[in-house]
C-alpha positions in Angstrom: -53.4 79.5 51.0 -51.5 76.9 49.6 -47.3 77.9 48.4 -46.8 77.5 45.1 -43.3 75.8 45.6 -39.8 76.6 47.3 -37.9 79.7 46.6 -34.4 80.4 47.2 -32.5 83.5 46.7 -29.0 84.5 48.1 -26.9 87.7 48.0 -23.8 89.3 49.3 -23.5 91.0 52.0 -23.1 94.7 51.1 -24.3 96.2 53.9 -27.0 99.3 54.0 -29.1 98.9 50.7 -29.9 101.1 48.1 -32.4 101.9 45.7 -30.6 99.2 43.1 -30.7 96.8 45.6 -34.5 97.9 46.5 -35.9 97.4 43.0 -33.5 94.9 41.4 -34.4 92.4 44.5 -35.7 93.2 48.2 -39.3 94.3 46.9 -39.3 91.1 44.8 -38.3 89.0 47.6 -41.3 90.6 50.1 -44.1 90.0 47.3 -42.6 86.2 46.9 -43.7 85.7 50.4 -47.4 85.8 49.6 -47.1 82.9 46.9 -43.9 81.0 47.9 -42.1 79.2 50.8 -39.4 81.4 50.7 -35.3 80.8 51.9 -33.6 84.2 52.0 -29.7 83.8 52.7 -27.1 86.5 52.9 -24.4 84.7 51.3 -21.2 85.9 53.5 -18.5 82.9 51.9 -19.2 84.2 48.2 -18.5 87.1 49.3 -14.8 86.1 50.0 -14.4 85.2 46.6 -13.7 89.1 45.4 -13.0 91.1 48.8 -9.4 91.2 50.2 -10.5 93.2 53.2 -12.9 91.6 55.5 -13.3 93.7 58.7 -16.6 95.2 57.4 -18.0 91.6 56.7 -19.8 91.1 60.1 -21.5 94.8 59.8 -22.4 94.9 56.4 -24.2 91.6 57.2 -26.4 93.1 60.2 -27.4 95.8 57.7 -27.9 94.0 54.8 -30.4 91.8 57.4 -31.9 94.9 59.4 -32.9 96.3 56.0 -34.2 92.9 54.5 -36.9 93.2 57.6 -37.5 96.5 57.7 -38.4 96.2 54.0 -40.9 93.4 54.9 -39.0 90.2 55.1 -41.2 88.1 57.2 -38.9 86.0 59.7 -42.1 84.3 61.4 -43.0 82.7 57.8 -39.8 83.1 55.6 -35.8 81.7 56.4 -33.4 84.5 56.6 -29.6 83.0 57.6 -26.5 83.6 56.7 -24.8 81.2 54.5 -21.6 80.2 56.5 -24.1 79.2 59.7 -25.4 76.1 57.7 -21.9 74.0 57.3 -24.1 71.8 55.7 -23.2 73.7 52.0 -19.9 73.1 51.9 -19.8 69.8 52.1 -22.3 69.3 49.5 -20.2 72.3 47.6 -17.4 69.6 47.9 -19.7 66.6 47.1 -21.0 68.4 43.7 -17.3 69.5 42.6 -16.6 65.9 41.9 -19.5 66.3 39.0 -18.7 69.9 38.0 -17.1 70.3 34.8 -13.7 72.6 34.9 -14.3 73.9 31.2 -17.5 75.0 32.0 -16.5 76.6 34.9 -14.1 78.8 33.2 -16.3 79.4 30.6 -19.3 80.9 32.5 -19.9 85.2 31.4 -19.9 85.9 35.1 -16.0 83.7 35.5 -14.5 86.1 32.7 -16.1 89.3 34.0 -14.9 88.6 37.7 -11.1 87.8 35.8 -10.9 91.1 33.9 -12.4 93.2 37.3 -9.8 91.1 39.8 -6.8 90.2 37.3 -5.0 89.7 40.8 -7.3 87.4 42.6 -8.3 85.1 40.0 -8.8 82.2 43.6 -10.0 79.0 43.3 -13.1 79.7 45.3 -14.1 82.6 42.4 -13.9 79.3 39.7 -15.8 77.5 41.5 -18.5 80.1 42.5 -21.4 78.6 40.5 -20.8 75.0 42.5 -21.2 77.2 45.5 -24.1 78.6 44.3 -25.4 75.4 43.1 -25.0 73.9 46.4 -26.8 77.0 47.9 -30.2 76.3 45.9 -30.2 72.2 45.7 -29.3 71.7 49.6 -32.7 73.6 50.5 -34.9 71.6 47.8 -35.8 74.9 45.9 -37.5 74.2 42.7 -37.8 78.3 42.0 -34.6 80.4 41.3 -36.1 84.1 41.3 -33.1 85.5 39.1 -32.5 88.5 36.3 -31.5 86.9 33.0 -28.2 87.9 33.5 -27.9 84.9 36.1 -29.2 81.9 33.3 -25.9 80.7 32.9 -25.9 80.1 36.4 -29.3 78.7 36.6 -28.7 76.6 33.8 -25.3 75.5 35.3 -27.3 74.5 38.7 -29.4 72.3 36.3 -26.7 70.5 35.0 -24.8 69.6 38.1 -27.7 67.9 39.4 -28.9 66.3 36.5 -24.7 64.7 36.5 -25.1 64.2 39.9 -28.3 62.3 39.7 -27.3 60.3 36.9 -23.8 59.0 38.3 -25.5 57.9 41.3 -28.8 56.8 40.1 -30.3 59.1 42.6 -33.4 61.8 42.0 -32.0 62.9 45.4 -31.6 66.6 44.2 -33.8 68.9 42.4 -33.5 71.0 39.3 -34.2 74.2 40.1 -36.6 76.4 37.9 -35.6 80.0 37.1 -38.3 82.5 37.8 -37.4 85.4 35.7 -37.7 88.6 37.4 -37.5 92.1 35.6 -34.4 93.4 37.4 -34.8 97.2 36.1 -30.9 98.9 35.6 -30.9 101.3 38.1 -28.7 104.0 37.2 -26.4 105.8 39.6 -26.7 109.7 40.2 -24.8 109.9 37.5 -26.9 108.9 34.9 -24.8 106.5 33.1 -23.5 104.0 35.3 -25.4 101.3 37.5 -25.7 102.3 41.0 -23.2 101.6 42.9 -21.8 101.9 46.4 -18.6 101.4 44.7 -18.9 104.3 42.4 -20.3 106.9 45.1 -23.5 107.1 42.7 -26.0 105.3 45.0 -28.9 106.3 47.1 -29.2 104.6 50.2 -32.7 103.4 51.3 -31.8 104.4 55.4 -30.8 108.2 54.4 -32.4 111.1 56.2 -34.4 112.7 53.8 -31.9 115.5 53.7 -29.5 113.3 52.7 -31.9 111.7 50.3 -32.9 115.4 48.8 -29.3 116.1 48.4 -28.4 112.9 46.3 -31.3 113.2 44.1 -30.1 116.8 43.5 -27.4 115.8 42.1 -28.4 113.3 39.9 -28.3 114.0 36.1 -31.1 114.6 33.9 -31.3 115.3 30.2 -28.1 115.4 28.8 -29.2 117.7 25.4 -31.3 120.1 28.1 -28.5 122.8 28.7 -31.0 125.6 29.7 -34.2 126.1 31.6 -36.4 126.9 28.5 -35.6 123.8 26.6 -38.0 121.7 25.9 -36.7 118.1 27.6 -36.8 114.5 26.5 -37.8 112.2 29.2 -37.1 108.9 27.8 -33.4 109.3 28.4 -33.6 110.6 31.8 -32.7 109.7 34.8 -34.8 111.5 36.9 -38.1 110.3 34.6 -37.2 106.7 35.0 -37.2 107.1 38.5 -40.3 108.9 38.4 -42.5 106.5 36.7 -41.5 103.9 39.6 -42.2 106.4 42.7 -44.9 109.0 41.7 -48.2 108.6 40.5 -49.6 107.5 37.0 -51.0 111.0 37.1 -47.8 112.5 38.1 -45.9 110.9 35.9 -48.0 111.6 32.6 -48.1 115.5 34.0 -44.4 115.2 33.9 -43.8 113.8 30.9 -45.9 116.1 29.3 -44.5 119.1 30.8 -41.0 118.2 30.6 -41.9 118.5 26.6 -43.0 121.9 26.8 -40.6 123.0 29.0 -43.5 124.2 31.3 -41.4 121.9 33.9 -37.6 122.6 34.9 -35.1 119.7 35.8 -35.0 121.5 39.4 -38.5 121.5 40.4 -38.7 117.4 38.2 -35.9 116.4 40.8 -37.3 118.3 44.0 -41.2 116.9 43.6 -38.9 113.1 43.1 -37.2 113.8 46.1 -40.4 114.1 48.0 -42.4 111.2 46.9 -39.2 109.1 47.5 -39.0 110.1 50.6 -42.6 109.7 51.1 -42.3 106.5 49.8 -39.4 104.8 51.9 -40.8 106.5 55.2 -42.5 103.2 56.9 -39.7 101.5 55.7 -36.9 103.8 57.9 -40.1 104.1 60.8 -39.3 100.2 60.5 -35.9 100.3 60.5 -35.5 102.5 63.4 -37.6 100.9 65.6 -36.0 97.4 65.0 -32.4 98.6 65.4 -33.0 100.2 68.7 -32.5 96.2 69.4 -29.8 94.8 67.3 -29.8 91.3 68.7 -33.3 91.0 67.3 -31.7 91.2 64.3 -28.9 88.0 64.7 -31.9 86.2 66.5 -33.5 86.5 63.5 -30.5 85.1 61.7 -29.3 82.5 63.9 -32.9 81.1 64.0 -33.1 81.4 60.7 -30.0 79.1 60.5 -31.5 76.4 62.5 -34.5 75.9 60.5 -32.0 75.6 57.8 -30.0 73.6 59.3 -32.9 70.7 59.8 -33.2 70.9 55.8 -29.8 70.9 55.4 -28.9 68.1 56.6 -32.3 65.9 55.9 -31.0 67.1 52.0 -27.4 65.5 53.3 -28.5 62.2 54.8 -30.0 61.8 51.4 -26.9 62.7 49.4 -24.7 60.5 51.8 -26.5 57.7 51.1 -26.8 58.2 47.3 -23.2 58.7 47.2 -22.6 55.8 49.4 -20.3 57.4 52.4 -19.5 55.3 55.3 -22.4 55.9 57.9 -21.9 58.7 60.2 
């Protein structure tokens, strides 16, 4: 069947996934595959933009990657790399600073977020994160940006840069990339009120034993107004529903609903029957997951060839830019 266009998606290397990361973007990225040529890269440099400490940078890569595949991630069809294997990027991330605005830069929602979190590290590299990023989706030729709406500045941002770049040249060398809106659910933690977060303790992770799994969900808050057994519940502000209506069944989740109401069903046995059909749920995935990290160089094969495909559209993509630019032949 013939792809509908090139995809690109990239994303920091956190290491072991959760159930944030599952449904805000790995299961979106494994049904892409069935409609889209699609370049998957774990973007280790932007990571350097807000971490101080790297020593877990090589690790939470591997994971990050080992649960990309065991989630469905097709290596044989789809490019999975890691973002500092393709030098390629940051010379065209140097190229497309000449044509980046510094106001706009600074002015981007994501810029002022990352200032107030990191009053400290305010680095060059964070400023010029969205060039980076840029770079990232125009080097590969993407025309399709799957993204929440919280990233259109970005995507917008992209847009412009090559539309400059194009135009000082008189080039149609780079693409503008299209944003395929996604709907990135907010996943809240265990605790009900923040997003999940590794950062925040509140997560699930996908690779937990399903004791461990039980145990989170456990503790995860429901309704806030039910204090006692006998009180009749309100499922639209909880938690536990939300995550229901995603992992159980239709019928499951109109039974709940409906017995939540009445108080016929307690938060205990709500959370208990969630914690089994999650764990029903992500039990190919860890089958998966085991079996592939019983050989972990399958998993930087994966990457490093992954990075050689890239690197042949890389640098095709560069040749062209070169030349538009007008650099001495190499």
């Amino acid at each position: 069947m013939a792809k509908k266009g090139r995809a690109f998606s990239g994303a920091r290397p956190t290491g072991r996934q959760h159930l944030g990361n599952y449904l805000g973007a790995i299961k979106n990225y494994v049904a892409l595959q069935d409609d889209y040529e699609c370049i998957y890269c774990i973007v280790d440099l932007h990571a350097l933009t807000t971490v101080e400490d790297t020593h877990n940078l090589r690790q939470n890569t591997f994971e990050m990657a080992l649960d990309w595949l065991a989630a469905g991630i097709r290596p044989e069809e789809t490019i999975v790399f890691v973002q500092s294997h393709v030098p390629q990027v940051t010379e065209l991330h140097t190229i497309l600073s000449m044509v980046a605005p510094l106001g706009k830069l600074t002015d981007l929602p994501t810029f002022k977020e990352k200032v107030r979190q990191q009053p400290d590290n305010v680095n060059y590299g964070l400023v010029g994160y969205p060039v980076l990023m840029t770079a990232d989706i125009v080097l590969y030729k993407a025309d399709t940006v799957p993204v929440g709406v919280d990233q259109a500045p970005h995507i917008e941002f992209a847009r412009e840069i090559v539309r400059s770049f194009n135009h000082r040249f008189n080039t149609k060398v780079l693409i503008e990339p299209q944003m395929k809106t996604t709907e990135v659910p907010k996943v809240l933690g265990i605790d009900g009120r923040e997003k999940m977060s590794k950062s925040l303790n509140n997560h699930i992770e996908l690779a937990a034993t399903p004791e461990e799994t039980q145990q989170r969900v456990m503790q995860m808050v429901t309704d806030p107004a039910r204090v006692r057994r006998y009180d009749p519940g309100n499922p639209e502000v909880c938690n536990v529903f939300s995550m229901h209506k995603v992992f159980s069944s239709p019928e499951e989740v109109e039974a709940i609903d409906r017995d939540c109401r009445t108080a016929a069903l307690g938060c205990v046995d709500c959370k208990k029957l969630f914690a089994a059909n999650l764990n029903r749920h992500l039990e190919p995935f860890r089958a998966r997951r085991a079996e592939i990290a019983k050989t972990p160089d399958v998993v930087w094969d994966v990457l490093r060839q992954g990075a050689r495909r890239a690197r042949v559209i890389a640098e095709e993509t560069m040749e062209q830019v070169r030349e538009a630019v007008q650099l001495p032949p190499r």
